[in-house]
N, C-alpha and C positions, 0 to 999 in steps of 0.2 A: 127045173134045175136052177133058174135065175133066182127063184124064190128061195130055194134052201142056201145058195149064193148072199143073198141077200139078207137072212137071218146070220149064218153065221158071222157075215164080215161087219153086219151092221150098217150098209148103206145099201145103194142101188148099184144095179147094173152100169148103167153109164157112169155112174161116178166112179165107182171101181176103173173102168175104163179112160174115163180123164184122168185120175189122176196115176194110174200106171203108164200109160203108152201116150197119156200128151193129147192136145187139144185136135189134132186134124183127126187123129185115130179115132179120139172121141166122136168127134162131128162124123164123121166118114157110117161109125157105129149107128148111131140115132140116124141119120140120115136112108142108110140101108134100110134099117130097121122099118124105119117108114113106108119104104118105097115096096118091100115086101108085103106089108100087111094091106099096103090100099092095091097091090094084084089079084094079093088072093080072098080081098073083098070082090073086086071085079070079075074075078074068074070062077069065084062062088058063085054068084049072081045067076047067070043063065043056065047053070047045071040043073037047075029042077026042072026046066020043061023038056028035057029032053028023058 
């Protein structure tokens, strides 16, 4: 969805996002965004030996 987001408007997801809703929304956005993918890097991680 970000990608076809990101064809039609012409830019990225977070910039879409800074510059509609402003710099903390932004930061807040990228910062989640983060925090989500190094979990479910970590909580991928021991699911195959079980």
């Amino acid at each position: 969805m970000v990608v076809h987001l990101g064809a039609v408007a012409g830019v990225g997801h977070a910039r879409l996002i800074f510059d509609r809703f402003g710099k903390f929304w932004g930061a807040f956005s990228v910062g989640d965004l983060f925090i989500v993918n190094a979990l479910t890097i970590v909580t991928g991680i021991p699911a195959p030996r079980y």
